[in-house]
PyMOL Python script that loads the backbone (N, CA, C, O; Angstrom):
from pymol import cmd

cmd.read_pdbstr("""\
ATOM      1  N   UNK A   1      83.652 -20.735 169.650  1.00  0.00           N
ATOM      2  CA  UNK A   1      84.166 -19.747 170.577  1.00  0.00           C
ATOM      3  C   UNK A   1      83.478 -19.835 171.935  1.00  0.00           C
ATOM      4  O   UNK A   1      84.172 -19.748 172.948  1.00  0.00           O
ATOM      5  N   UNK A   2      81.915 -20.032 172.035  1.00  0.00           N
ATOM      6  CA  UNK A   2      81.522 -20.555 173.203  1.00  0.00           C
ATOM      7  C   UNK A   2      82.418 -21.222 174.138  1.00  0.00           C
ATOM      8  O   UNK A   2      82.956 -20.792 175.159  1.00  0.00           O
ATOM      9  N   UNK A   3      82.485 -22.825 173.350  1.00  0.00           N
ATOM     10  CA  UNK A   3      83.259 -23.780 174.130  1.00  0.00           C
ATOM     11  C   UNK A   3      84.747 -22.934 174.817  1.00  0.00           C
ATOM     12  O   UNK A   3      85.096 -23.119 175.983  1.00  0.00           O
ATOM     13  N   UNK A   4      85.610 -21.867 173.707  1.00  0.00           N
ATOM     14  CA  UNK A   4      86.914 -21.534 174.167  1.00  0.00           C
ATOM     15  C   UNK A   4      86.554 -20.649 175.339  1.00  0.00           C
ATOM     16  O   UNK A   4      87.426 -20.378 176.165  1.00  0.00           O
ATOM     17  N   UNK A   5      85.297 -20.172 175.467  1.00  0.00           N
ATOM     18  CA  UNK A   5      84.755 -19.208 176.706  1.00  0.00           C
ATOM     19  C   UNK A   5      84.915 -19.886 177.666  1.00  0.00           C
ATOM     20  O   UNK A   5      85.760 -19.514 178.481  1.00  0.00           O
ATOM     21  N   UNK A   6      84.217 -21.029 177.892  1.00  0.00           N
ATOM     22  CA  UNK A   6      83.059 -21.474 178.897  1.00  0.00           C
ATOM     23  C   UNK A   6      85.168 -22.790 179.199  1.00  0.00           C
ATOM     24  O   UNK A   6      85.311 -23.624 180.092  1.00  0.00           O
ATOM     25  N   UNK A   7      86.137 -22.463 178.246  1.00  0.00           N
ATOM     26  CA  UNK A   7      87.188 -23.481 179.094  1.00  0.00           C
ATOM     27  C   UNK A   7      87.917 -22.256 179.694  1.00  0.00           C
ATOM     28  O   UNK A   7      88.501 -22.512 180.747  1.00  0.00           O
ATOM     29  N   UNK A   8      87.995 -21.183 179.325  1.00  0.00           N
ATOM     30  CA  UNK A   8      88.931 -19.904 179.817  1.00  0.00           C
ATOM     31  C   UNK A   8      88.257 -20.175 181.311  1.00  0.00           C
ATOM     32  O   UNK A   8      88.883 -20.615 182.275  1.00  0.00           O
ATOM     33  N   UNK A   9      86.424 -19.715 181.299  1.00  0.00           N
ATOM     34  CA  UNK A   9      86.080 -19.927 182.789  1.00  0.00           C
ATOM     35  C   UNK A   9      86.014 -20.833 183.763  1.00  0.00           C
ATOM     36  O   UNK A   9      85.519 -20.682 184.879  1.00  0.00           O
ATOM     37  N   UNK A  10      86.760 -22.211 183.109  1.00  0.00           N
ATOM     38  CA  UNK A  10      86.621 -23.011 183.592  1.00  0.00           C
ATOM     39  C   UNK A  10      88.111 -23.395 184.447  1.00  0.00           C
ATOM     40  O   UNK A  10      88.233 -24.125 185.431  1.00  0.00           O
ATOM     41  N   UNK A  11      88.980 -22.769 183.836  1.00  0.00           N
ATOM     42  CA  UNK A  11      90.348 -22.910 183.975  1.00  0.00           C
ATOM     43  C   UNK A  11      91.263 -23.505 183.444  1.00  0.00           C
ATOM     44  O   UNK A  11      92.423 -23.561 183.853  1.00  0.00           O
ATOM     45  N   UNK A  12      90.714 -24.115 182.268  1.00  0.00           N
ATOM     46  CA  UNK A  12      91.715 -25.685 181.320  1.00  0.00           C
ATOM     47  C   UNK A  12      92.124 -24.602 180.422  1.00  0.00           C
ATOM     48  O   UNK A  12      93.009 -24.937 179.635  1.00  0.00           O
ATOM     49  N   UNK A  13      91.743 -23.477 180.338  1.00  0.00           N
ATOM     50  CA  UNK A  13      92.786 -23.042 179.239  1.00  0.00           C
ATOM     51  C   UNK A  13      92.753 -21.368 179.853  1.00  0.00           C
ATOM     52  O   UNK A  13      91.813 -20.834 180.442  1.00  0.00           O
ATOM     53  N   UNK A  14      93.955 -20.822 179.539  1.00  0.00           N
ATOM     54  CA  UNK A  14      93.876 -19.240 179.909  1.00  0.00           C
ATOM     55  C   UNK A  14      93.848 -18.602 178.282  1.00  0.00           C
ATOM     56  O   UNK A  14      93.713 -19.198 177.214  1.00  0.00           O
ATOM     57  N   UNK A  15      94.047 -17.043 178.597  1.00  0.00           N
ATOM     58  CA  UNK A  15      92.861 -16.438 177.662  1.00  0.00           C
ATOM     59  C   UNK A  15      93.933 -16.544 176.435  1.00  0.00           C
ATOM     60  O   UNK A  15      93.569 -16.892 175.311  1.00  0.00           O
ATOM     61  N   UNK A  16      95.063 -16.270 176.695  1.00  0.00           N
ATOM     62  CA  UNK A  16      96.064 -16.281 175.903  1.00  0.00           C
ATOM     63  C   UNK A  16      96.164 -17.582 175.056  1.00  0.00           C
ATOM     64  O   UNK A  16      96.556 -17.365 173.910  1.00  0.00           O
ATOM     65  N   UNK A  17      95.901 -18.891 175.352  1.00  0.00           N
ATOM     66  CA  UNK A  17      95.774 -19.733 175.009  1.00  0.00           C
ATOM     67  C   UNK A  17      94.522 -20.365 173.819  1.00  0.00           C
ATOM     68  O   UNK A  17      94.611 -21.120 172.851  1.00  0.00           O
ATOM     69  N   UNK A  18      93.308 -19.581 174.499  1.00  0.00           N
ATOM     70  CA  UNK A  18      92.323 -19.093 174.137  1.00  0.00           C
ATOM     71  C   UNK A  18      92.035 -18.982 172.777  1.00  0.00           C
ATOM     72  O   UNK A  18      91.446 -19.599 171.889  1.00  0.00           O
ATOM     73  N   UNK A  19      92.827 -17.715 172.995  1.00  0.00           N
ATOM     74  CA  UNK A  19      92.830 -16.421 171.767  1.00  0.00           C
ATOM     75  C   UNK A  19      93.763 -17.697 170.642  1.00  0.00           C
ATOM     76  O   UNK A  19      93.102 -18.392 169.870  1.00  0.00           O
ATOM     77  N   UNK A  20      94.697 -17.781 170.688  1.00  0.00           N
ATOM     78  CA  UNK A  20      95.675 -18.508 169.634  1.00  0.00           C
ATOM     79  C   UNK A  20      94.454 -19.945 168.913  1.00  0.00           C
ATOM     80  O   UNK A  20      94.278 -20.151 167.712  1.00  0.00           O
ATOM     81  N   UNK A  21      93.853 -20.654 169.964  1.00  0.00           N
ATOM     82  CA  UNK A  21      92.621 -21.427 169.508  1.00  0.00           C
ATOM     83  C   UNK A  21      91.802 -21.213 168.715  1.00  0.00           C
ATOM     84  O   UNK A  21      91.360 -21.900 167.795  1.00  0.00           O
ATOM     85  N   UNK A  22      91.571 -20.203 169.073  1.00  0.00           N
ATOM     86  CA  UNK A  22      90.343 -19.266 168.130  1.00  0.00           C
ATOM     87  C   UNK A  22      90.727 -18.558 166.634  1.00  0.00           C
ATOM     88  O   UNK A  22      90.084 -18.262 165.628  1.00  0.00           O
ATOM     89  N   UNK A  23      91.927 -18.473 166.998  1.00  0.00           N
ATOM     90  CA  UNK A  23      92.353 -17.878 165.428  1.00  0.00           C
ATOM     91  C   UNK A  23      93.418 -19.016 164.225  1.00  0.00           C
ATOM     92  O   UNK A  23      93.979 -18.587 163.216  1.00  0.00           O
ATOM     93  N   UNK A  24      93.446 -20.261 164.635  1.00  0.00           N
ATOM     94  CA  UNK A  24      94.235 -20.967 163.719  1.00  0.00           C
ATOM     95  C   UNK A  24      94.071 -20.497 162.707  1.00  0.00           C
ATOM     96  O   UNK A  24      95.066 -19.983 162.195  1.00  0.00           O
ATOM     97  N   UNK A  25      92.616 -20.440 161.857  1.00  0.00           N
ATOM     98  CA  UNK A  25      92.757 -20.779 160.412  1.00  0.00           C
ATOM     99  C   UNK A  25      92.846 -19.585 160.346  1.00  0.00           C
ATOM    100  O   UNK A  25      93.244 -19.403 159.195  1.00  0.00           O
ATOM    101  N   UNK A  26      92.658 -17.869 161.192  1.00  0.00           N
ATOM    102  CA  UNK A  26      93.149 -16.718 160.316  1.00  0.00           C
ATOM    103  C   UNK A  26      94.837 -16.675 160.161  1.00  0.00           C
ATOM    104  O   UNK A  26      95.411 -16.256 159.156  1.00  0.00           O
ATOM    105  N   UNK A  27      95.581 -17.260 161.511  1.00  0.00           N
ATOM    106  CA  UNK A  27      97.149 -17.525 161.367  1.00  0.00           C
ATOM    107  C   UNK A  27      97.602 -17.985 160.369  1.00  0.00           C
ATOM    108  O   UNK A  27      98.478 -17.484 159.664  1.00  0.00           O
ATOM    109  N   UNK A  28      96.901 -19.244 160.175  1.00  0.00           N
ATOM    110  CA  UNK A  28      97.400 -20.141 158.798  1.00  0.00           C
ATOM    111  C   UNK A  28      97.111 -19.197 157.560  1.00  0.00           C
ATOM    112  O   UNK A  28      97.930 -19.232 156.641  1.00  0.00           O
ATOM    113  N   UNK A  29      96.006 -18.348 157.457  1.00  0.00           N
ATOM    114  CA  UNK A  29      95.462 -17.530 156.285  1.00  0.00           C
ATOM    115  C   UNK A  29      96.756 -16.522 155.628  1.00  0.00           C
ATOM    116  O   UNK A  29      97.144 -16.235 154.495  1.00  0.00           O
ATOM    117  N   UNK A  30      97.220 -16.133 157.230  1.00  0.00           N
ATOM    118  CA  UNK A  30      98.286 -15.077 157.492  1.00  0.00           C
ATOM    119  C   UNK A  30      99.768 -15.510 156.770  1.00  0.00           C
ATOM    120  O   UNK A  30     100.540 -14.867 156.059  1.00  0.00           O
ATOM    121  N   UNK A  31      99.797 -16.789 157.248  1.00  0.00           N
ATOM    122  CA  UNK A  31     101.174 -17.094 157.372  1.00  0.00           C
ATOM    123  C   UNK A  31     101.275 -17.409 155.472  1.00  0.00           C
ATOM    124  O   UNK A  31     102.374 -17.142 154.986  1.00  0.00           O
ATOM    125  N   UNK A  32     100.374 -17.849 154.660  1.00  0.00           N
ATOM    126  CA  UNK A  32     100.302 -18.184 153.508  1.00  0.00           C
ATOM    127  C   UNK A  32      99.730 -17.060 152.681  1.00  0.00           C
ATOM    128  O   UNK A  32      99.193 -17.380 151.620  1.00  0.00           O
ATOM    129  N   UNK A  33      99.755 -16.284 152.888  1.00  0.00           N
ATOM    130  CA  UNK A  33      98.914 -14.967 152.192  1.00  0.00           C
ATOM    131  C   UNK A  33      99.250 -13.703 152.857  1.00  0.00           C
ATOM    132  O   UNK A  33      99.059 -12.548 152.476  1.00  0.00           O
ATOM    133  N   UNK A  34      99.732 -14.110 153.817  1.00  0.00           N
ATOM    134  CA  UNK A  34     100.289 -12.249 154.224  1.00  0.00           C
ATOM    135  C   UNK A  34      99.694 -11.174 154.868  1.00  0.00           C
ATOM    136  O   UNK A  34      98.915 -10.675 154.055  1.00  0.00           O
ATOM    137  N   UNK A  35      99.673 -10.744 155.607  1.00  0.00           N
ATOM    138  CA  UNK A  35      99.231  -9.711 156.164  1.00  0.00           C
ATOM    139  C   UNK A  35      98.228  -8.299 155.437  1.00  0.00           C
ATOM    140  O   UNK A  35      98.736  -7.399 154.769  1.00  0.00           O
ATOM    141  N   UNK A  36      96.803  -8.402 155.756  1.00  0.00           N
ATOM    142  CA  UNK A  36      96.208  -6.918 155.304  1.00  0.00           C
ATOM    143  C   UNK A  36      96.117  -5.674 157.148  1.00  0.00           C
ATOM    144  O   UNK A  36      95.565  -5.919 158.221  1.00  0.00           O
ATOM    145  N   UNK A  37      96.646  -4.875 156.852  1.00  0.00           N
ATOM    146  CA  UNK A  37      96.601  -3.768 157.724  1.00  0.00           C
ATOM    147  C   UNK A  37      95.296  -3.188 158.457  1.00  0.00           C
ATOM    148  O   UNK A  37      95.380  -2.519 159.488  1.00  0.00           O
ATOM    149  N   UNK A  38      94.024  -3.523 157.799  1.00  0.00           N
ATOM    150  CA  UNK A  38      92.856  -3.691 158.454  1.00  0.00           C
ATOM    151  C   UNK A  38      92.273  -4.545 159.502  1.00  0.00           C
ATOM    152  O   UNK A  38      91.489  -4.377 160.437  1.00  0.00           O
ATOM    153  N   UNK A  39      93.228  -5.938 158.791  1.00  0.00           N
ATOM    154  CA  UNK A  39      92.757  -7.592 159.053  1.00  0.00           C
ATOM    155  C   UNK A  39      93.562  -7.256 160.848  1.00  0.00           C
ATOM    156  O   UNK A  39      92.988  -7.488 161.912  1.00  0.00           O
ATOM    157  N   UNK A  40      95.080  -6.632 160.681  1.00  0.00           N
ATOM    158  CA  UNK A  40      95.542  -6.458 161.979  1.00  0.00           C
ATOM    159  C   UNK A  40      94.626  -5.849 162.915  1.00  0.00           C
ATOM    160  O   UNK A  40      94.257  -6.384 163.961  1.00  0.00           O
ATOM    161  N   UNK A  41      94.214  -4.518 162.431  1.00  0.00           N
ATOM    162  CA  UNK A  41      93.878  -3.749 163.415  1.00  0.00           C
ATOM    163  C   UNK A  41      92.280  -4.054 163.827  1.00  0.00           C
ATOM    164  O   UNK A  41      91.484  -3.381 164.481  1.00  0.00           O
ATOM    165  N   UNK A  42      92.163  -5.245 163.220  1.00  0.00           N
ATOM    166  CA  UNK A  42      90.798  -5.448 163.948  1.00  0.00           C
ATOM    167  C   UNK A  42      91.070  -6.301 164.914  1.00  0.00           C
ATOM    168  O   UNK A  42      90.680  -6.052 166.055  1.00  0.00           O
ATOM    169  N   UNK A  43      91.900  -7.638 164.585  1.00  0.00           N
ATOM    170  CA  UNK A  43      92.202  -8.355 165.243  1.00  0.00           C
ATOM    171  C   UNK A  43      93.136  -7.961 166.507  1.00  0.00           C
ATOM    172  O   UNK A  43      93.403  -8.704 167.451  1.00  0.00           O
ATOM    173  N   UNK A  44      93.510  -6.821 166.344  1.00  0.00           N
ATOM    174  CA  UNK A  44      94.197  -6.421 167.710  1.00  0.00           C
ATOM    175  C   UNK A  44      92.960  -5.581 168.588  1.00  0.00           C
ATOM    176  O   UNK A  44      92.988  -5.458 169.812  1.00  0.00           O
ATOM    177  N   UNK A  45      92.072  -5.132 167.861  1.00  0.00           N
ATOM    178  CA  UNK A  45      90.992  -4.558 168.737  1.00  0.00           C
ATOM    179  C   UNK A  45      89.467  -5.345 169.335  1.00  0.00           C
ATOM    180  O   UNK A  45      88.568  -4.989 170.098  1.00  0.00           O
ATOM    181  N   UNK A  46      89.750  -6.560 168.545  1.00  0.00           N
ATOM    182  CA  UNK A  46      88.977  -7.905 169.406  1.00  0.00           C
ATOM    183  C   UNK A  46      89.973  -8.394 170.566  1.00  0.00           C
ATOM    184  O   UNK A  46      89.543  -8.792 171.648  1.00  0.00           O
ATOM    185  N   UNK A  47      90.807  -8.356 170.375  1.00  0.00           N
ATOM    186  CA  UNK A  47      91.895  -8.898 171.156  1.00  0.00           C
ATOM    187  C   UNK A  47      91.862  -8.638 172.658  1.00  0.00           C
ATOM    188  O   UNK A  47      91.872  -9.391 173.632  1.00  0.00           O
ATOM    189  N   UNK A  48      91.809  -6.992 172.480  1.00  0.00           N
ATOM    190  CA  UNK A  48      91.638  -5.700 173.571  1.00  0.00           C
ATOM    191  C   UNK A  48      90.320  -6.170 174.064  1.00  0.00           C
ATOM    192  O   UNK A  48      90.187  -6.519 175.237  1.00  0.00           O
ATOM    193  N   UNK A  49      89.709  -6.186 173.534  1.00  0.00           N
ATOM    194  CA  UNK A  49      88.027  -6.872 173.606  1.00  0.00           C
ATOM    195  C   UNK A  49      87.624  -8.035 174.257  1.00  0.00           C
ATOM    196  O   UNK A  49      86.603  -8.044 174.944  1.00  0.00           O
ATOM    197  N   UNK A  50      88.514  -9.277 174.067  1.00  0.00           N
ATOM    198  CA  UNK A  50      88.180 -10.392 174.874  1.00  0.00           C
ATOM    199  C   UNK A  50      89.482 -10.310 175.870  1.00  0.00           C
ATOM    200  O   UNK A  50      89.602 -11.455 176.305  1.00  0.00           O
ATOM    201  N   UNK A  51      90.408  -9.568 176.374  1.00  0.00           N
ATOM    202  CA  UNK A  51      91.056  -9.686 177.374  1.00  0.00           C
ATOM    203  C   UNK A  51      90.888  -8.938 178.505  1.00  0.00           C
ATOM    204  O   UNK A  51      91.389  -9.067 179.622  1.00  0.00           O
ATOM    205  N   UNK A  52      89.884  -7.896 177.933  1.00  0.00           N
ATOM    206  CA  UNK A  52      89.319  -7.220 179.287  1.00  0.00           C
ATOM    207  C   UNK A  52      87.737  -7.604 179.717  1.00  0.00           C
ATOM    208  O   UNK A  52      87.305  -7.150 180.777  1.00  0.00           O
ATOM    209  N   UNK A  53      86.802  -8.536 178.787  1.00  0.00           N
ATOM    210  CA  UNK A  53      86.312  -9.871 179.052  1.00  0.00           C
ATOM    211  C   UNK A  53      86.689 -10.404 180.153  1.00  0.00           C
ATOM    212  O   UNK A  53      86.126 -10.493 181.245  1.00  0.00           O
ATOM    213  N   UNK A  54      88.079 -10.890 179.635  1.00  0.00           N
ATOM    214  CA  UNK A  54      88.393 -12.018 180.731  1.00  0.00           C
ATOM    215  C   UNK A  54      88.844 -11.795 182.294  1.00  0.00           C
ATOM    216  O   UNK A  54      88.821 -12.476 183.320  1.00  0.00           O
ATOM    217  N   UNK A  55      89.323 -10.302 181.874  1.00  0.00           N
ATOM    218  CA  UNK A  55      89.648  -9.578 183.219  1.00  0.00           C
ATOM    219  C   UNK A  55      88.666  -8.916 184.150  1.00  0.00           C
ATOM    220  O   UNK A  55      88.937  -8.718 185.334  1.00  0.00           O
ATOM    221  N   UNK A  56      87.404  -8.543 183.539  1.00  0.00           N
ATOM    222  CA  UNK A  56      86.137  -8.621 184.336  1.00  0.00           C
ATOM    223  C   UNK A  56      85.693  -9.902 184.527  1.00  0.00           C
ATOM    224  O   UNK A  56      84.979  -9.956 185.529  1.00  0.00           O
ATOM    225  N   UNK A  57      85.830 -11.002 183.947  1.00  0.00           N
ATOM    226  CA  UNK A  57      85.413 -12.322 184.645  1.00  0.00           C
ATOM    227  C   UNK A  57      85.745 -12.797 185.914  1.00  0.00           C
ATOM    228  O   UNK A  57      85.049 -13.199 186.846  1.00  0.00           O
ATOM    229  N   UNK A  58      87.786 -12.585 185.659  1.00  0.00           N
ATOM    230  CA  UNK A  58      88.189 -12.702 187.195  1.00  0.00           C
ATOM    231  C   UNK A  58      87.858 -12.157 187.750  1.00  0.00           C
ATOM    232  O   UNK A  58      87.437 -12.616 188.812  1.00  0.00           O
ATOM    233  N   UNK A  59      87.764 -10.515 187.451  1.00  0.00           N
ATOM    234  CA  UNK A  59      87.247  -9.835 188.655  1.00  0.00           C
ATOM    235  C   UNK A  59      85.838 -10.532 189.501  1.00  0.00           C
ATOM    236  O   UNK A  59      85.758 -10.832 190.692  1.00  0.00           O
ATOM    237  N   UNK A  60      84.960 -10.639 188.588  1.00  0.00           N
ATOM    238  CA  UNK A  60      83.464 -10.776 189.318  1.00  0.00           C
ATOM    239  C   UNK A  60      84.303 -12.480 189.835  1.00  0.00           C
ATOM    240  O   UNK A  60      83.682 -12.647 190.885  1.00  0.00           O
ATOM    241  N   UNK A  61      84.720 -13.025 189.790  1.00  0.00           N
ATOM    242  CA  UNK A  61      84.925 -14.746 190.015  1.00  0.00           C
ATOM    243  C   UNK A  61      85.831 -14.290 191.696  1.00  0.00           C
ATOM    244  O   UNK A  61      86.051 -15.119 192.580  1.00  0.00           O
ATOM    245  N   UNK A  62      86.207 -12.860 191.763  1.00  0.00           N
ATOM    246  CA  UNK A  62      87.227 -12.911 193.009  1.00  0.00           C
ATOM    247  C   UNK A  62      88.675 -13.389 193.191  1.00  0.00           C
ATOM    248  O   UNK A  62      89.219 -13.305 194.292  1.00  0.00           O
TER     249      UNK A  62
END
""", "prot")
cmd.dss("prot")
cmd.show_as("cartoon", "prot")
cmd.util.cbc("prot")
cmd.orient("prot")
């Protein structure tokens, strides 16, 4: 996740792009096993978490 940081700030990848990187093997987990209602709502509240990350990054970057 470092590395997916340090390319978001770099510009080779945006956050959205990012994020989908970072989660293959829970997608694949998902897509073959199904959805738990916890597993969502965390992952939507990291989500919230590294996109306003990234939106104070631009900010301080200008």
């Amino acid at each position: 996740s470092a590395l997916l940081a340090l390319a978001v700030d770099y510009g080779e990848l945006d956050a959205e792009e990012a994020w989908l990187a970072a989660h293959v093997d829970e997608d694949w987990q998902t897509e073959h096993w199904g959805q738990d209602a916890e597993a969502v709502a965390r992952r939507s509240a990291r989500k919230r978490d590294m996109m306003a990350a990234v939106s104070l990054l631009e900010a301080l970057q200008g």
